[in-house]
N, C-alpha and C positions, 0 to 999 in steps of 0.2 A: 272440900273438893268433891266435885260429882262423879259416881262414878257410870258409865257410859257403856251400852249392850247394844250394837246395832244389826239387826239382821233381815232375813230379806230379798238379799241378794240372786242373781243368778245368770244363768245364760239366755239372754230372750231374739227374738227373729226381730228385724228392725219393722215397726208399728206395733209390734206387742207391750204388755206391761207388767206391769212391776209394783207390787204395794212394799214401800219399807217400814220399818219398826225399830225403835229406839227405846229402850226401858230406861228412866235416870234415875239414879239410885245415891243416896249419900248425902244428897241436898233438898231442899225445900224446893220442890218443883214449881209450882207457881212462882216464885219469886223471880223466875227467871222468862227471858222472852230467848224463844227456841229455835234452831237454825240446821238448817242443813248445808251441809259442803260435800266438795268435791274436791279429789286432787287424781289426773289423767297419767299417763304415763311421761313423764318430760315436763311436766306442769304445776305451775304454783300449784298450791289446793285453793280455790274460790265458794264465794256463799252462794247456793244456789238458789236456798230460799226461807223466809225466816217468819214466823209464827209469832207477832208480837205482845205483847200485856198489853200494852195500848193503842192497839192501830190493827187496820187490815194488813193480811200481809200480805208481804210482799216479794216479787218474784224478778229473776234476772230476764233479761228481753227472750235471751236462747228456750227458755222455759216454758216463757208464757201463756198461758192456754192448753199446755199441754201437762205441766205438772202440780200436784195439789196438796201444801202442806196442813196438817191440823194437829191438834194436841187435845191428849185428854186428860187431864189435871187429878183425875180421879183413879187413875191406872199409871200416872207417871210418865206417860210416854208419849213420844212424837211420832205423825207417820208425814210419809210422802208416799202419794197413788204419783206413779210415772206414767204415761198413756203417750200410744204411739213415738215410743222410743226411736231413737237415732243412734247410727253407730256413732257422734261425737259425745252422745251420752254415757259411752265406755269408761269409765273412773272406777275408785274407791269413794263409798260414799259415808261421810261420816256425820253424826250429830252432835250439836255441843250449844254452847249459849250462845246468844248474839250479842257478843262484847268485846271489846278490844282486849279481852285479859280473861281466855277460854280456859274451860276445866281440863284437865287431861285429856289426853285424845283417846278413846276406845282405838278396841282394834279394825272399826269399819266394815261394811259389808261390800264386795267386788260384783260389780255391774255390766255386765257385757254383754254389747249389744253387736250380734254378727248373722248374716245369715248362712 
């Protein structure tokens, strides 16, 4: 099982941004295609956007254009650049596989966008 450091996080003005950071640790990083989520206050947690082994990735509509995930295979980790944030962008944001049967969950980094 992976184990999952995400941070990053903070308070930003709505159009400012945000780089996050995911270190995975515990497992074969590449072996895995990489995701980010979110879960809001009241809220399922959803995938916002996923880093795949074999495909572009890809991104949820709310996102599109404005958020950018990559991975770097050599340092273990995932990021997301957040640009021109929203306040519906306000969540906890977590990293984990893109799989129906996710590592543990880190403890996530808190994202809030207010002005």
């Amino acid at each position: 099982q992976a184990r999952l450091e995400e941070s990053g996080g903070g308070l930003v003005q709505p159009g400012g941004s945000l780089t996050l950071s995911c270190v995975v640790s515990e497992t074969i990083f590449i072996d895995w295609s990489w995701a980010w989520y979110r879960q809001a206050p009241g809220k399922q947690r959803e995938l916002v956007a996923a880093a795949r082994n074999d495909g572009p990735p890809n991104y949820i509509d709310s996102v599109k254009g404005r958020f950018t995930i990559s991975r770097d295979d050599a340092k273990s980790t995932v990021y997301l650049q957040m640009n021109n944030l929203k306040p519906e962008d306000t969540a906890v944001y977590y990293c984990n596989a893109d799989t129906n049967f996710p590592h543990p969950w880190g403890q996530g980094t808190q994202v809030t966008v207010s002005s």
